[in-house]
C-alpha positions in Angstrom: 62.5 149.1 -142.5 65.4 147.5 -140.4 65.6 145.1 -138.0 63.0 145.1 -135.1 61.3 147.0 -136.1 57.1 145.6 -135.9 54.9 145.5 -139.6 51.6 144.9 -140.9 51.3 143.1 -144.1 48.2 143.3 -145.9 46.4 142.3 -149.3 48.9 139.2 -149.5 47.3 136.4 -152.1 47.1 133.6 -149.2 45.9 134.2 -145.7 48.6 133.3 -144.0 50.9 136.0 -145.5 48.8 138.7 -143.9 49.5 140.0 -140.3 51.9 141.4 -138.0 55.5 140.7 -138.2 58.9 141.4 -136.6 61.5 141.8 -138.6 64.4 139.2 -137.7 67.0 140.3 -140.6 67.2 143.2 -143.3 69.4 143.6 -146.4 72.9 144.6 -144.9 72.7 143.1 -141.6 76.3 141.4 -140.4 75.0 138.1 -140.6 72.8 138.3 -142.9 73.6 137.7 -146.8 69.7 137.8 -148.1 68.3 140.7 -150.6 64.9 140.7 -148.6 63.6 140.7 -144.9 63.0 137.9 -142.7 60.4 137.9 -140.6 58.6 135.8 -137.6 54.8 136.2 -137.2 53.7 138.0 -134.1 50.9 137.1 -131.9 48.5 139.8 -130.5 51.1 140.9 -127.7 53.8 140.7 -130.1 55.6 138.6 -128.5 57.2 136.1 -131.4 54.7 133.0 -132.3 55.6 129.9 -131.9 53.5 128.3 -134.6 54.6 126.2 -137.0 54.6 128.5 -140.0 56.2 131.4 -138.5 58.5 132.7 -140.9 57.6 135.2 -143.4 60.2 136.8 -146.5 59.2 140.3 -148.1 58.7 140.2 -150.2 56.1 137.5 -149.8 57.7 134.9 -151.2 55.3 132.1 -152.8 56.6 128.3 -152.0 53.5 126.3 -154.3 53.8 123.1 -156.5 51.1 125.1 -159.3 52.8 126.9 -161.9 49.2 128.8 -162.3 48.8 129.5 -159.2 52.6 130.8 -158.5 51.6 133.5 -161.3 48.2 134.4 -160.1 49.6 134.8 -156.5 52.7 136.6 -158.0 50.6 139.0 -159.9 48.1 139.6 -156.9 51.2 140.2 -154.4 52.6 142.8 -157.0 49.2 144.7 -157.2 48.0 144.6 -153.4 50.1 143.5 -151.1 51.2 146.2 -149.0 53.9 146.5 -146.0 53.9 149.3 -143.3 55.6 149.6 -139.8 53.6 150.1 -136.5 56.3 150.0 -133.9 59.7 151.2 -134.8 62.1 148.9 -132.0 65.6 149.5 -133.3 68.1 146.7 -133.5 67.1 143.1 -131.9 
């Protein structure tokens, strides 16, 4: 996966980490210092949403106040959540 490229996450413990993605930053990009992939939530053209809750990490990073329900969302991301990419676009 690199940057631009378009992805499909699926199986993801809450709703809104499933869907289609671009990918705004990868591991080793120039300015970039993160270990995972930021990404911005598509709409159905994929053209870049401009919702609210746009930004995405893989992988799916959980942000929730329940210790319980960190691990159960941990555990169910590790078993089923799955990444692939539909469009290959090269750098942004």
């Amino acid at each position: 996966m690199k940057t631009g490229d378009i992805v499909k996450i699926q199986g993801g413990y809450f709703k809104s980490d499933n869907g289609i993605f671009k990918i705004i930053h990868s591991p080793g990009d120039k300015n970039w210092s993160g270990k995972d992939w930021c990404l911005y939530r598509c709409n159905k053209d994929l053209s870049i949403s401009k919702s609210k809750y746009k930004t995405a990490f893989w992988p799916l990073m959980i942000t929730i106040s329940s210790n319980q329900k960190y691990l159960l969302a941990r555990k169910h991301n590790l078993e089923h959540a799955t990444i692939e990419i539909i469009k290959e676009n090269g750098k942004v």
